[in-house]
Phi, psi and omega in degrees: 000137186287118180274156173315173197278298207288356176321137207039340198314140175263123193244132194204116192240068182310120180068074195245340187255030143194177173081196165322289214273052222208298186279328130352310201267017184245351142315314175304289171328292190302344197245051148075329159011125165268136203213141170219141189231141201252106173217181178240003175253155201268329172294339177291302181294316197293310164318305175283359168289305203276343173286344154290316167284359174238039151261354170074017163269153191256105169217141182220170192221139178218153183287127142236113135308106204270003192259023166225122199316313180324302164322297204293322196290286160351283188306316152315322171312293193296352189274321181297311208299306192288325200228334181083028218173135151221165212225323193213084177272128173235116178294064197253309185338090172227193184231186158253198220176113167211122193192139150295154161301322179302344183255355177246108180269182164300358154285339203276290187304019186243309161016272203289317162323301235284342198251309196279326193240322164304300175303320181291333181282308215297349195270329187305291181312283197300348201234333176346270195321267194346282186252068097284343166305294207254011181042057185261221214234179184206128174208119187255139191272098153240259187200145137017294185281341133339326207242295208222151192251170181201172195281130157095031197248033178030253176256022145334275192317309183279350150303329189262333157287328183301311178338305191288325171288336162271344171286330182295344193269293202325305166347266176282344176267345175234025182300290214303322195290002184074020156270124212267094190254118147256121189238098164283118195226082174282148146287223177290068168036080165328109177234167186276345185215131262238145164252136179248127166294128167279165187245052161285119161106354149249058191310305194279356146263150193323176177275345202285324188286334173293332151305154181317131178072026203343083157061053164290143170281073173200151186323164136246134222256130170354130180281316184285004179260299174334301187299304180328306156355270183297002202223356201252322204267345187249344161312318209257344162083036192295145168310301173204173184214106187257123159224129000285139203277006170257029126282359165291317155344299188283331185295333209265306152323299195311331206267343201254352144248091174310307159344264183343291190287342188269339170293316183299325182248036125278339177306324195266359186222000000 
């Protein structure tokens, strides 16, 4: 039997114990994977540990914070100690966002950097020498909201852009060494119960902000069709990957008609 691409491969899934990077690491996990997955809450990781292992898949888990250097540093430790080596950093741990701008200052935004983007270079950085070592693979969870921004999502969009700017450098800087940069830019999500954001202290926005995507007009997508995605585009070693893939459109609008592209997305959102 033909074994997986990910087969043995050492795998590391920041916010690996619900959501998006949950369903990554139990994608990972099937295709033989060595998977370790990195979260903050400690009951969480634990729960989801011992329910893999006793599927006989090999995945483990640590209480991580990423937004503290200290964590991070640890957490390389224990990976080099156990496996000696990594192969596949996926970047999914973030936040969401909801604001006028008139309501977010440079405390707000640094908040939301500090999670969506900072954390993602400091976890990126430390592990960099590693899988520049294993020509591996790098895949950052970013949004929609990478390519083009929209009203009321706060410091979101430009957290998720910085993203996007950094896998393109992570890129161009390190193609000859084999290392494989993915910049992942999904919509909403599917979920069995529908998620809503509150709005407290932001009263004065539509209701429409409380939904996924504050209420962009687009399907939401499947999880396991996403992860599937997501693991056929970092095989292939693809650059980035948008579902729904006709928002390439609009981005494409956006860059060569600003005009243009900021009326198609107030129509859409």
């Amino acid at each position: 039997m033909k074994k997986s691409y990910w087969h043995e491969k050492v795998v590391l899934v920041t916010g690996g114990s619900s959501g998006l990077g949950l369903e990554l690491v139990t994608a990972f996990a099937e295709n033989d994977a060595r998977v370790v997955i990195a979260a903050l809450e400690k009951d969480a990781v634990e729960n989801v540990v011992r329910k893999f292992q006793a599927q006989g898949k090999n995945v483990t888990g640590f209480t991580v914070n990423v937004c503290v250097e200290e964590d991070v540093q640890q957490l390389k430790k224990e990976i080099l100690d156990q496996f000696g080596r990594l192969d596949v950093l996926v970047n999914v741990a973030g936040r969401t966002d909801r604001g006028k701008m008139v309501q977010c200052d440079a405390d707000h935004f640094s908040k939301v950097m500090n999670l969506n983007f900072l954390a993602l270079v400091r976890v990126t950085h430390t592990f960099l020498p590693q899988l520049i070592e294993s020509k591996g693979h790098i895949i950052n969870i970013g949004s929609l909201a990478s390519k083009s921004a929209s009203r009321w999502t706060g410091a979101y969009p430009a957290s998720k852009h910085a993203v996007a700017a950094y896998s393109q450098q992570l890129r161009l800087e390190h193609k000859e060494d084999g290392l494989k940069v993915l910049l992942v830019c999904p919509g909403p999500i599917q979920r069995e119960t529908e998620r809503l954001y509150p709005l407290e202290g932001l009263e004065d926005l539509p209701e429409s902000a409380r939904k996924p995507g504050a209420g962009v007009k687009v399907g939401k997508i499947p999880p396991q069709k996403l992860v599937a995605a997501i693991l056929r585009a970092s095989e292939k070693g693809k650059p980035d990957l948008v579902l729904p893939a006709k928002a390439r459109i609009l981005f494409t609008i956006c860059q060569l008609f600003p005009k243009l592209g900021d009326w198609l997305i107030l129509k859409n959102t």
